[in-house]
LUMGUTOR-678909 format. One line per field, with one value per residue (C-alpha): residue number from 1; chain; y, z, x negated. Coordinates in Angstrom, 2 decimals. Layout:
<recs>
seq	NUM,...
mol	A,...
y	Y,...
z	Z,...
x	X,...
</recs>
This chain:
<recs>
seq	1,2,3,4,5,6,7,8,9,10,11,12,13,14,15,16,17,18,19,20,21,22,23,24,25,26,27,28,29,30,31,32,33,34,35,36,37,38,39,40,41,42,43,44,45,46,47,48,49,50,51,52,53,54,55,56,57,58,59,60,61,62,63,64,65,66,67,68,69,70,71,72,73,74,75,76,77,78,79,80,81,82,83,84,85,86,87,88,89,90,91,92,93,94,95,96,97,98,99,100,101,102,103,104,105,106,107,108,109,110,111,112,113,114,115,116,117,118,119,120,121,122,123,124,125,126,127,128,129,130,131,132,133,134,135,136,137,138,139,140,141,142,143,144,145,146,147,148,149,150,151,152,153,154,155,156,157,158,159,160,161,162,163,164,165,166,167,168,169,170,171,172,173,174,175,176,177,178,179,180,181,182,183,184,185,186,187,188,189,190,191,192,193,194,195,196,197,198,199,200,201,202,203,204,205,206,207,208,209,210,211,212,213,214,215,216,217,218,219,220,221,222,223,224,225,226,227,228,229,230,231,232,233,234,235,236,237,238,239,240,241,242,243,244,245,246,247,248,249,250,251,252,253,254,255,256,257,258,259,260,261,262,263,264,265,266,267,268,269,270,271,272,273,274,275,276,277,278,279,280,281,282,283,284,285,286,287,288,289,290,291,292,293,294,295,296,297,298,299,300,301,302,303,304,305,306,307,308,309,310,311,312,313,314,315,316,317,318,319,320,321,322,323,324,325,326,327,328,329,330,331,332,333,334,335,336,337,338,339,340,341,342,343,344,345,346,347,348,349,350,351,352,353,354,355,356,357,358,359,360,361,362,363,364,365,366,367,368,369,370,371,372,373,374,375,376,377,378,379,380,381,382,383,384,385,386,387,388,389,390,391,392,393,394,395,396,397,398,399,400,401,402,403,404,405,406,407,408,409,410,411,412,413,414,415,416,417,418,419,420,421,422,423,424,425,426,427,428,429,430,431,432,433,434,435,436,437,438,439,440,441,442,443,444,445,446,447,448,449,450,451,452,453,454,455,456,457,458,459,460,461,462,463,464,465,466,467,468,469,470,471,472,473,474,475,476,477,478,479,480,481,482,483,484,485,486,487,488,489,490,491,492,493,494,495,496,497,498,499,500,501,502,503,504,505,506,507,508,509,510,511,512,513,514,515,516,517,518,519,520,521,522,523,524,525,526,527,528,529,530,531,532,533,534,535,536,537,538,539,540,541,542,543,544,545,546,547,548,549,550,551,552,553,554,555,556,557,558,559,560,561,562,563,564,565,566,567,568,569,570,571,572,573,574,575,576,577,578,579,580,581,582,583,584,585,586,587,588,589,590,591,592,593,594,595,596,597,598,599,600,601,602,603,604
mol	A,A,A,A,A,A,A,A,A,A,A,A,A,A,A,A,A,A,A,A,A,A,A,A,A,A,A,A,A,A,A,A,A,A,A,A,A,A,A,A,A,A,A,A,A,A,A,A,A,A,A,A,A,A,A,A,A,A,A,A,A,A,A,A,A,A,A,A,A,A,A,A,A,A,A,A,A,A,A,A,A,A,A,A,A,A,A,A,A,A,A,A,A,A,A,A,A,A,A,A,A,A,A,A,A,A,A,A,A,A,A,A,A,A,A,A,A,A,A,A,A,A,A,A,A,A,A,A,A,A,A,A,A,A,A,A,A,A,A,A,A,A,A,A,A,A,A,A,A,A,A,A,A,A,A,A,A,A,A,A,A,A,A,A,A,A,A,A,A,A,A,A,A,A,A,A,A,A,A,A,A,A,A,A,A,A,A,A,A,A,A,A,A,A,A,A,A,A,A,A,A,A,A,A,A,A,A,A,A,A,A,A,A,A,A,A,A,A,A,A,A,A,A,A,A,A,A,A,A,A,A,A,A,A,A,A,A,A,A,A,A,A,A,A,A,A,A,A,A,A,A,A,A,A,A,A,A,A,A,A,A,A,A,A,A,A,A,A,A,A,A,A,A,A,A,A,A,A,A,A,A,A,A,A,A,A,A,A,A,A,A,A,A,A,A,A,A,A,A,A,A,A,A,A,A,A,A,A,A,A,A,A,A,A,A,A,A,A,A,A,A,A,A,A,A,A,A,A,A,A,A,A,A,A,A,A,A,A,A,A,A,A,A,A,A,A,A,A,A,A,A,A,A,A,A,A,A,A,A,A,A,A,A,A,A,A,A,A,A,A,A,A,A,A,A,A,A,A,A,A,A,A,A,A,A,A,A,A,A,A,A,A,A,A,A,A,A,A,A,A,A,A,A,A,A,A,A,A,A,A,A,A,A,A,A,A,A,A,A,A,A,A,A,A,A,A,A,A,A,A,A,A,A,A,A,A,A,A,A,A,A,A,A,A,A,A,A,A,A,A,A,A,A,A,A,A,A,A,A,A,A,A,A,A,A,A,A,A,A,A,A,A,A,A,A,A,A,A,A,A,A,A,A,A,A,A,A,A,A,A,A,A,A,A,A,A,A,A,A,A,A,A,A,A,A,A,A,A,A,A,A,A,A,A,A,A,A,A,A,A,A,A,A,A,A,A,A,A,A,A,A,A,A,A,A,A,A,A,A,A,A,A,A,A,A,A,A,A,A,A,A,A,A,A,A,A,A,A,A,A,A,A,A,A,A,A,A,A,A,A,A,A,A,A,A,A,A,A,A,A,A,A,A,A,A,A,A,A,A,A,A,A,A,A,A,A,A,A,A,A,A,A,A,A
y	21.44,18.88,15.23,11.87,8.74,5.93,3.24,0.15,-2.99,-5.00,-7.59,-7.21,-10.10,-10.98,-11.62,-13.94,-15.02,-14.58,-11.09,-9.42,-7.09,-4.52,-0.98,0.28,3.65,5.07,7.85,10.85,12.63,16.51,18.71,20.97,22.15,25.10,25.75,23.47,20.36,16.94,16.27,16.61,13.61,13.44,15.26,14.86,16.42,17.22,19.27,21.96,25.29,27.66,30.42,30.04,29.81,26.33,25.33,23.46,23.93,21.38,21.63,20.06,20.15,18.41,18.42,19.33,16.47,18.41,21.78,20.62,18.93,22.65,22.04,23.86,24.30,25.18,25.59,25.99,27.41,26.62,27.86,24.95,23.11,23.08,24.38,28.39,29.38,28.87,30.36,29.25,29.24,31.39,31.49,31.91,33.27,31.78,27.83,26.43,24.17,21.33,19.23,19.25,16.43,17.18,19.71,19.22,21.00,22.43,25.12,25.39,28.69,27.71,31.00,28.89,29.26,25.89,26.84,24.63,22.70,21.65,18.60,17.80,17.42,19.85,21.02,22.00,25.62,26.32,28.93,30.97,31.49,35.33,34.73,36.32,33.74,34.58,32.86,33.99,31.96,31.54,32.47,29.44,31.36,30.06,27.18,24.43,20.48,19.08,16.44,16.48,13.93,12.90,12.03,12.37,10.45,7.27,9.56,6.01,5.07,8.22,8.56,10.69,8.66,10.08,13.27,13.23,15.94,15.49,17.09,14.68,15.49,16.97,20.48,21.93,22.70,20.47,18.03,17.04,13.42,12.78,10.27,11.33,10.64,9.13,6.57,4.24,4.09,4.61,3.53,5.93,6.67,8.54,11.67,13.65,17.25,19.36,22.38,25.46,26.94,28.29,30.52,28.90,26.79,23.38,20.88,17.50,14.41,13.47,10.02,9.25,5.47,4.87,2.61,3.06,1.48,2.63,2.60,2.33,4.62,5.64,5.95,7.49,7.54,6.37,2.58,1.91,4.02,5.99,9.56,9.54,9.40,6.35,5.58,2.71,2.01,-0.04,-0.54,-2.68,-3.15,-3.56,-5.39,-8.12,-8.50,-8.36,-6.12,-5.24,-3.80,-2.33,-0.25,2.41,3.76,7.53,8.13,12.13,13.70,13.33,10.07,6.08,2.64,-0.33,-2.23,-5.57,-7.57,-11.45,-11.03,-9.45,-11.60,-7.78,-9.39,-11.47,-8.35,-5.38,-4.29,-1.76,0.65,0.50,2.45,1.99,3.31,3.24,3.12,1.29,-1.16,-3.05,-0.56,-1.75,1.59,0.07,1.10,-1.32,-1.75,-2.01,-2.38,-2.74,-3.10,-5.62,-7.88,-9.66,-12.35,-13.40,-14.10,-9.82,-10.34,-7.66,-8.02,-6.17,-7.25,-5.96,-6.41,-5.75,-4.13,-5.47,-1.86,-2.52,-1.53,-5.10,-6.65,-9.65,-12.55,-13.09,-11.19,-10.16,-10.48,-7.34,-9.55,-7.77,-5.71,-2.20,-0.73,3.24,3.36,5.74,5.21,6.64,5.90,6.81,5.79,5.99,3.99,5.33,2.37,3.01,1.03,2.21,1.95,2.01,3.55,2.35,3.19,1.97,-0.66,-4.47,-6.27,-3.44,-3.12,0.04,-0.30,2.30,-0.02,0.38,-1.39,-1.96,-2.65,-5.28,-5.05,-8.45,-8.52,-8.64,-6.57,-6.36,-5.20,-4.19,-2.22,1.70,1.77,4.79,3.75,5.58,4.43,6.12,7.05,7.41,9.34,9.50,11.55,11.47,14.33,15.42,18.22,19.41,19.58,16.24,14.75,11.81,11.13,12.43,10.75,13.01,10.38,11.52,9.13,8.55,6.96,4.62,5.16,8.52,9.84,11.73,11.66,13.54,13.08,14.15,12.24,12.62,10.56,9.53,7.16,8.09,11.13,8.64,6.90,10.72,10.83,12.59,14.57,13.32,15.03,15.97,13.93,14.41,14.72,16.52,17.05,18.80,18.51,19.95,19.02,19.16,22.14,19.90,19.61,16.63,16.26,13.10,12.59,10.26,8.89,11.17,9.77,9.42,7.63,6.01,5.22,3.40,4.82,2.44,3.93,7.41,9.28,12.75,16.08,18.93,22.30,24.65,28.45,29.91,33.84,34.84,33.73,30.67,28.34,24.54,21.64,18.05,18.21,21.66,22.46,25.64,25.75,27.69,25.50,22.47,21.85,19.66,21.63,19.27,15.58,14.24,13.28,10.86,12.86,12.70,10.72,7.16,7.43,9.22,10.32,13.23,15.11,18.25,19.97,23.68,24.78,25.47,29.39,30.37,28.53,30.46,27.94,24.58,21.83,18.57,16.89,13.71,12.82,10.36,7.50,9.92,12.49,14.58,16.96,17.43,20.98,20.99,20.74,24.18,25.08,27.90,25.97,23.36,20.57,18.84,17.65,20.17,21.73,21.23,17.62,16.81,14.76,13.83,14.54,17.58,17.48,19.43,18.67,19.59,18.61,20.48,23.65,23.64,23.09,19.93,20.21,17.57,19.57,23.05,25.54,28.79,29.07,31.83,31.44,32.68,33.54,31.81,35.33,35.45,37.86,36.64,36.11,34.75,34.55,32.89,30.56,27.34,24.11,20.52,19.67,21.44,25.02,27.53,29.40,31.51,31.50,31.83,29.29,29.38,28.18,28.80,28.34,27.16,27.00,26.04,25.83,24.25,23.75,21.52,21.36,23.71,22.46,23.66,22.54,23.70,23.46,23.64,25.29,24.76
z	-11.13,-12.15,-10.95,-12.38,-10.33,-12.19,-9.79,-10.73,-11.99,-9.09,-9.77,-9.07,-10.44,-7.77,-9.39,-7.75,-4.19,-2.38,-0.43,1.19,-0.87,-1.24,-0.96,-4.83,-4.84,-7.32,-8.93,-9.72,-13.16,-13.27,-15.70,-17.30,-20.23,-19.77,-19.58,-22.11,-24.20,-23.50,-27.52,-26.83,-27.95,-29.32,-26.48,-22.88,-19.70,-15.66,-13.06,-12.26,-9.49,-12.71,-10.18,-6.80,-4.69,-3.84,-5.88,-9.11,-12.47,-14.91,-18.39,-20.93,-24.65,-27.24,-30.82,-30.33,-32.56,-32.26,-33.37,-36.51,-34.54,-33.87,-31.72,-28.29,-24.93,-21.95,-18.33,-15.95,-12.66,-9.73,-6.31,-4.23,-4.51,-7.91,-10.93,-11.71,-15.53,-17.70,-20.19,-23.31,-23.53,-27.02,-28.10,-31.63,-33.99,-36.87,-35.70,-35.30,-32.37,-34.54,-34.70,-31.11,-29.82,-25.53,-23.49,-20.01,-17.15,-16.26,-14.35,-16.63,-15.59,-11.96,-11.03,-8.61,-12.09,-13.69,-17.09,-20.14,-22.91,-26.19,-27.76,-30.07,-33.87,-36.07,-33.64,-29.78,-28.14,-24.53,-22.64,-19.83,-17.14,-16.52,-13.46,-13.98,-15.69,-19.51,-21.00,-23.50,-26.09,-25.63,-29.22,-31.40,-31.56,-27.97,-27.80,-30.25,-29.74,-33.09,-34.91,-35.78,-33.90,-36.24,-33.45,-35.68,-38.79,-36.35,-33.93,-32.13,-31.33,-29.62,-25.73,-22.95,-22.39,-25.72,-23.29,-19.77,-17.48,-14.92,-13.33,-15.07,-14.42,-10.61,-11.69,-10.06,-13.58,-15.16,-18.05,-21.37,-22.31,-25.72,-28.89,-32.13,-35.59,-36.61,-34.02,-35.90,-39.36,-38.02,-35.37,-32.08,-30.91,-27.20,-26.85,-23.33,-23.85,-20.93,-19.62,-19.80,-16.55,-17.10,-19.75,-22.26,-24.45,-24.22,-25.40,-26.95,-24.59,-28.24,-26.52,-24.41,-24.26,-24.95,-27.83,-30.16,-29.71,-31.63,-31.04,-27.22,-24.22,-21.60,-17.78,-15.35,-11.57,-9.50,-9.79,-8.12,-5.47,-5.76,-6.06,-9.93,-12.12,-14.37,-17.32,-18.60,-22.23,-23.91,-27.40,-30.67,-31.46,-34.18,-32.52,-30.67,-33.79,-30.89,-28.63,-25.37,-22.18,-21.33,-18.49,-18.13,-15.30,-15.06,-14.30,-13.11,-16.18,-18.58,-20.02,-19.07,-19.30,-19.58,-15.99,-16.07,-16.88,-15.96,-13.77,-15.84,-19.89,-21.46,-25.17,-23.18,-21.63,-23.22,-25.81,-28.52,-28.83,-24.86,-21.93,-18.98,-15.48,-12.16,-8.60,-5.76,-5.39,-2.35,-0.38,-0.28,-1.19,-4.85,-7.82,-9.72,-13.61,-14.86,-19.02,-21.08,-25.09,-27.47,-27.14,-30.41,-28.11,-26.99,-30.34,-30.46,-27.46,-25.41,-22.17,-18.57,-16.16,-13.03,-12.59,-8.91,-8.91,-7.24,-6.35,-8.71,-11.53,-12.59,-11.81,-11.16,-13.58,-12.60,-13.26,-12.12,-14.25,-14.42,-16.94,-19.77,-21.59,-22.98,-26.28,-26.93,-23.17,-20.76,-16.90,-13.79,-9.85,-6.46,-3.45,-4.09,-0.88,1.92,2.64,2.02,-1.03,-4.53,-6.76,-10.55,-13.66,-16.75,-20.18,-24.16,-26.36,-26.30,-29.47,-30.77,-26.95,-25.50,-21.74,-18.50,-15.91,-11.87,-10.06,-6.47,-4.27,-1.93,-0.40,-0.42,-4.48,-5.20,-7.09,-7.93,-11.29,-12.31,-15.44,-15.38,-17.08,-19.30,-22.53,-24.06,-26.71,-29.33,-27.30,-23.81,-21.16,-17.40,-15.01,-10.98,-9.30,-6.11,-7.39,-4.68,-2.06,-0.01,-0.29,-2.15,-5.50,-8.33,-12.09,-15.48,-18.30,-22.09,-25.24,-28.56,-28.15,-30.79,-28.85,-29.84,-26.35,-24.52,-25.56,-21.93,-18.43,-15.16,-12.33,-8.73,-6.02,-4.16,-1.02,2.61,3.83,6.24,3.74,2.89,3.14,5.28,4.69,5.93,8.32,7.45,7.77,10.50,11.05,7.75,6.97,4.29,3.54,0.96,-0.97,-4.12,-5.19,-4.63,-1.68,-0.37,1.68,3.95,6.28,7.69,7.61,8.00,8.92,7.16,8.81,5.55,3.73,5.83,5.60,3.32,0.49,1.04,-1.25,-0.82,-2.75,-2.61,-2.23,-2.54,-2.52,-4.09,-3.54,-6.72,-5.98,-7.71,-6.47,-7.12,-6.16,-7.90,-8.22,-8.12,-4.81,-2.77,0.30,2.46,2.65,1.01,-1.24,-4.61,-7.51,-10.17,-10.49,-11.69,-9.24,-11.14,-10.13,-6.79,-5.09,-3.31,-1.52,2.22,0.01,-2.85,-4.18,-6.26,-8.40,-6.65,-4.61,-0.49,-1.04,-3.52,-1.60,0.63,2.44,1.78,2.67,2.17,2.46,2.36,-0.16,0.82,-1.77,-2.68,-3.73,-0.74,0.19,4.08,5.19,4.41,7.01,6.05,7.11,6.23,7.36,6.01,8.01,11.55,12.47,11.81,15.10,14.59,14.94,14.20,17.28,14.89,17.78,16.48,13.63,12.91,10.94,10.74,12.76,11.76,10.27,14.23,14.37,16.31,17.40,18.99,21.56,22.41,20.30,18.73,15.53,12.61,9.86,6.26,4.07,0.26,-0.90,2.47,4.43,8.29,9.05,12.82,15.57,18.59,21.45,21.06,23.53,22.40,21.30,19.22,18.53,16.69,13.91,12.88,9.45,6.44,3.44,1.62,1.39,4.30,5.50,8.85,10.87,14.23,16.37,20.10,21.89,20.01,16.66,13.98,11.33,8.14,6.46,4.36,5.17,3.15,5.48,3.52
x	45.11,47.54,46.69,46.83,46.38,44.02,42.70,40.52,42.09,43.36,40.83,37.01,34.96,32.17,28.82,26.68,27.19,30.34,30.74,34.05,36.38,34.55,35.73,36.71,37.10,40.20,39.79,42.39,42.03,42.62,43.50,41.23,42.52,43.09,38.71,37.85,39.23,39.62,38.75,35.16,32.80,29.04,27.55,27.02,27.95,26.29,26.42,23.99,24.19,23.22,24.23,22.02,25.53,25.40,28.33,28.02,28.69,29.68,28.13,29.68,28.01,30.20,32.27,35.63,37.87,40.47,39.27,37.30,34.86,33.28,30.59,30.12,28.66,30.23,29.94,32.88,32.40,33.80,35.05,33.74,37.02,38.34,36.97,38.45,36.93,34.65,31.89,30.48,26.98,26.46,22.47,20.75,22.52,20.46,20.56,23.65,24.81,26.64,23.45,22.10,22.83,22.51,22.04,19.98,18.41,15.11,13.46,11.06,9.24,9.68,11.43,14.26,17.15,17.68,17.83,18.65,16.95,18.89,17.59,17.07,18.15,16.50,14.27,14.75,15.79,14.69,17.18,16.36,18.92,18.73,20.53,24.27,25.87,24.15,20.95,18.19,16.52,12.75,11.17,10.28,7.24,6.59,9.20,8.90,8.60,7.02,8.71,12.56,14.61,17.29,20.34,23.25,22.69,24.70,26.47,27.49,24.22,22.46,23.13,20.82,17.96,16.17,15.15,13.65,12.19,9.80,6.15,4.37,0.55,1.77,0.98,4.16,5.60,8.41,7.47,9.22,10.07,11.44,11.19,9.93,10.74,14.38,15.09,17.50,14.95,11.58,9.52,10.95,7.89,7.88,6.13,4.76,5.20,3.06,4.56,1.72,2.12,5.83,5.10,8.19,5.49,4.23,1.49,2.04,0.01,-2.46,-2.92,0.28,-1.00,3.27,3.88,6.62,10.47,13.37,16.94,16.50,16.72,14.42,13.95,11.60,10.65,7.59,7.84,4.70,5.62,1.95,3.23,2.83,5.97,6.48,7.93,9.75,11.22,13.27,14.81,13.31,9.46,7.59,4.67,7.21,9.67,12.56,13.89,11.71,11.64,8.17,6.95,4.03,2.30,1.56,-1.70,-1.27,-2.55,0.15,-1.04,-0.27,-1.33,1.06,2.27,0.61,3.32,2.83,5.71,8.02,7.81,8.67,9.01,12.16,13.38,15.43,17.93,18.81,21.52,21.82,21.01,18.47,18.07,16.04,17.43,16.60,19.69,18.69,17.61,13.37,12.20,11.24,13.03,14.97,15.88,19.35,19.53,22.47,22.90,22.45,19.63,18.27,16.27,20.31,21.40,22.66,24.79,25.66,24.29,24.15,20.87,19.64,15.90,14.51,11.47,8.18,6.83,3.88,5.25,6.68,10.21,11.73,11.95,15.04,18.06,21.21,23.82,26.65,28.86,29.78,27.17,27.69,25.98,26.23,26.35,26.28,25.63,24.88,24.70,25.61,26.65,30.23,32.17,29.50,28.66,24.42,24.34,24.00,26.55,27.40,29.53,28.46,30.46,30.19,31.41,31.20,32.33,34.29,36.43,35.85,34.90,34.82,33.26,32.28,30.03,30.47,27.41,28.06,24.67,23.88,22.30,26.06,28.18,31.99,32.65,35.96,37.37,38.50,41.71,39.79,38.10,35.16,32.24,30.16,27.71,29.34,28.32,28.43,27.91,28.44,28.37,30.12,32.15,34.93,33.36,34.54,31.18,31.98,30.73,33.49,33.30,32.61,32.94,32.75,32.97,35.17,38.15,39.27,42.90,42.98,43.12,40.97,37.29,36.20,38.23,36.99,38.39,37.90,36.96,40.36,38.99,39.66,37.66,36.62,34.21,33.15,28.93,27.21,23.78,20.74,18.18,14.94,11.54,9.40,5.54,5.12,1.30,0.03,-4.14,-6.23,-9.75,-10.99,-8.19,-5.65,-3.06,-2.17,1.49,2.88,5.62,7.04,11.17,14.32,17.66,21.03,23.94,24.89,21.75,18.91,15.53,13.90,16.63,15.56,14.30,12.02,11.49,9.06,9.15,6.48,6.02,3.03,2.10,3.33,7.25,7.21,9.47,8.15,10.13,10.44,14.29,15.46,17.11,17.66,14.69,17.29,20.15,18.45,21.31,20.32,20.98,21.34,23.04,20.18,17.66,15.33,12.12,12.95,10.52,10.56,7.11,6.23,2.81,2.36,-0.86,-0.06,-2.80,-2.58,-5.20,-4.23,-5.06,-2.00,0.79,3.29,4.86,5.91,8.83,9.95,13.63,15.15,18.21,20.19,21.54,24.89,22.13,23.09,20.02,19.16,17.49,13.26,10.72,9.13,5.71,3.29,0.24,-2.25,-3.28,-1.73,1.43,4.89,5.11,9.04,9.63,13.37,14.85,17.92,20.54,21.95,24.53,27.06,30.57,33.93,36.88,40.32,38.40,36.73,33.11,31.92,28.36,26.81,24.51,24.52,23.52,23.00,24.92,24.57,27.37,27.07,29.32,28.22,26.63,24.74,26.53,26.63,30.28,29.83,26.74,27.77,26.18,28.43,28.66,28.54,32.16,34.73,34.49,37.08,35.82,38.75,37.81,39.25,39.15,35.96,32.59,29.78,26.19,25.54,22.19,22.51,19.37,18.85,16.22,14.58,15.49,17.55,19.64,21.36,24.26,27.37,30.42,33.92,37.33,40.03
</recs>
């Protein structure tokens, strides 16, 4: 693939305090024409392992501008290292694709195969992944979310946050979060849609307890850090006259009740036309609030805060400022330097300049913003996503150009390998305890040598005797590999109660994710009750050096081949040792004496 160097403007404006240079990552744009157009706009884009390999995909739904803004979804696949075709994604014949507005994932029937949801104007279509690269609509007799959501009657005003999966009453089963009526007319009012054990239909939440904002955006995660996932909305209300930021507190059954808020003035707090998100910025283990848009209680300025959260379900009163603010925005986060702090791209318009804009961490409630010299609006989109294989966040970016360039670029990563992340090891003590039909599980920290342990976050897996495969994020329980870029369900808490009864579970795991979304191997156990009889000393990792594999202790060391075939089973020693391998993608479990790891590993 042809490469084009774009770095960040030489600049980087410091906001608040003082704090060193901070490492800026450039990024190098490839060529992908040849799979799919860079004209594509109105739509959105992430990465997904559709395939069970451990590779991602990257789905991109959008109208082509240059092909008479045909509408279509794609996903190209990839050999681990750059991407090498790509398939559209062709469903219902009698509903056209020119008025869906996004596409997103969700293992709905919990079979292990993300499969896809298209929301959402003129109704909704669920697709099941059959598991060789084709999907199959669910009937609308059994699929069908109530209430149109008009998206494209302002195509410029409509970004991601309008849909949102996650287990919302801890049943094991994924969730559907989206906003009723037309958005940009009437009131937007949220709406919980229940997932009915798998079977491809769900049930509306009658009394959600979530009032009504239109024009805005949406965000989940567990901001009271009690196992439950939370919501938080923002966007123009009827009740305040102004634009608002309000936040709701799950209560495990699929309904909420509003965060008391004397901490956090929420008719003060929000915009329209913006975008929202939750991630823990300082490394507290409490999610934190970033909003962007145009706020009507600033006079319709454009504005960019950072809220810390309190872990209560309230945030600070006091912001920090990102400078300039973004309307039909797009964002998203990672860790992109290694340096354990959380980072930011956000993308949109600000008084009719397009902007492309990265946030650097500095760690000390600092950040060092800086322009992309790449311009996108109209409902931009972002997505960050490791996607060669050098485990460093890579940059998806979609958006119309008023330039008349390219409405979607895809740029790499292009810092030293030596700022390249490194997964994190699995928690220790895992307990799991049941009463009342339900089971809960604790643990206690894993390790990462990037992100410290209070910016860990957690994720469940659980096998139940009929094969279902139940995990808060979708990720693969061999390997432990994350399967999708979005991780908002993931959890921030050592704590988690799931509705399933002890007697229909197989065997069960949990794993840490570090703050570049990178997934450690699960703690798996079969049994309820005690301490894992596996505790994780954290001394033996395993990595790369000149296509030779470095172990840090001795040990015994089975390597996979991507489809699972065992390529190599040898005894190894602590230090560097040859693998006489060819280029490709592998699975490696090594085990010592007292502990056994998994990772993946890239030869080039």
């Amino acid at each position: 693939m042809k490469k084009f160097l774009l770095t960040a403007a030489s600049f980087a404006t410091v906001l608040g305090a003082s704090a060193a240079t901070p490492r800026v990552p450039t990024f190098n744009e490839i060529d992908l024409t040849q799979y799919i157009s860079n004209n594509h706009a109105h739509g959105n884009v992430f990465t997904a392992d559709l395939d069970g390999n451990d590779i991602p995909e990257m789905i991109v739904k959008g109208r082509d501008l240059g092909n008479g803004w045909n509408t279509e979804i794609k996903y190209l696949t990839s050999d681990g290292f750059n991407f090498t075709g790509a398939t559209s994604v062709d469903y219902w014949a009698d509903f056209g694709t020119s008025w869906e507005r996004i596409i997103i994932p969700i293992d709905y029937n919990a079979d292990g195969k993300i499969d896809l949801l298209a929301a959402a104007s003129w109704g909704s279509r669920l697709l099941t992944n059959k598991g060789d690269g084709t999907f199959e609509q669910v009937s609308n007799d059994i699929f069908s979310l109530p209430g149109e959501i008009e998206l494209d009657n302002n195509t410029e005003l409509w970004y991601t946050g309008i849909v949102q999966i996650a287990d919302f009453n801890n049943d094991g089963y994924p969730d559907i979060l989206t906003t009723k009526g037309r958005p940009n007319e009437d009131q937007g009012q949220p709406a919980i849609y229940l997932n009915n054990g798998g079977n491809g239909s769900f049930s509306e939440v009658a009394e959600s307890g979530i009032q009504a904002q239109r024009a805005g955006t949406m965000a989940i995660g567990d901001i009271n850090n009690d196992g439950i996932m939370d919501i938080v909305v923002s966007g123009w209300n009827d009740t305040f006259g102004n634009t608002c930021t309000r936040a709701y507190l799950g209560k495990g059954d699929g309904s909420f009740s509003i965060a008391n808020n004397e901490k956090f003035d929420i008719s003060n707090r929000g915009t329209q036309k913006g975008h929202i998100i939750l991630a823990d910025f300082n490394n507290d283990s409490m999610l934190d609030l970033f909003v962007t848009g145009e706020s009507s209680t600033a006079s319709w300025a454009k504005t960019s805060d950072l809220y810390y959260g309190n872990g209560d379900g309230t945030f600070s009163d006091h912001p920090v400022s990102l400078g300039t603010g973004i309307k039909c925005s797009g964002i998203d986060w990672s860790d992109l330097n290694g340096d354990g702090f959380v980072d930011m791209v956000f993308a949109g318009e600000s008084d009719n300049n397009s902007y492309t804009q990265i946030a650097v961490n500095q760690g000390d409630n600092t950040f060092a913003v800086s322009d992309l010299p790449i311009r996108h609006r109209a409902g931009a989109v972002v997505c960050l996503s490791d996607i060669n294989s050098d485990n460093k966040a890579d940059l998806m970016v979609m958006g119309y150009n008023d330039e008349g360039s390219k409405h979607f670029q895809v740029l790499t990563n292009g810092l030293s390998n030596r700022f390249a992340n490194t997964a994190p090891t699995a928690p220790t003590n895992v307990t799991a305890n049941s009463e009342n039909g339900k089971v809960t599980f604790t643990w206690s920290d894993g390790s990462d040598k990037e992100t410290p342990a209070e910016g860990l976050r957690y994720n469940i897996y659980i096998k139940t005797k009929d094969g279902k495969i139940i995990t808060n994020v979708p990720a693969n329980p061999a390997t432990g590999y994350v399967k999708q870029s979005d991780i908002s369900a993931s959890l921030t808490t050592k704590k988690y109660t799931v509705n399933i009864p002890a007697d229909v579970i197989e065997e069960w795991g949990i794993q840490t994710i570090d703050g570049a979304k990178k997934g450690s191997a699960f703690q798996i156990r079969k049994e309820m009750g005690g301490v894992d009889e596996i505790t994780t000393s954290n001394t033996l990792k395993i990595f790369l050096t000149n296509s030779n594999l470095h172990l840090t202790e001795t040990a015994f060391v089975d390597v996979y081949s991507i489809d699972g075939k065992k390529v190599l089973s040898h005894l190894m020693a602590e230090g560097e040792n040859s693998l006489n391998l060819p280029s490709g993608m592998y699975i490696v479990k090594a085990k010592s004496e007292r502990e056994t790891i998994v990772n993946k590993i890239s030869i080039r």
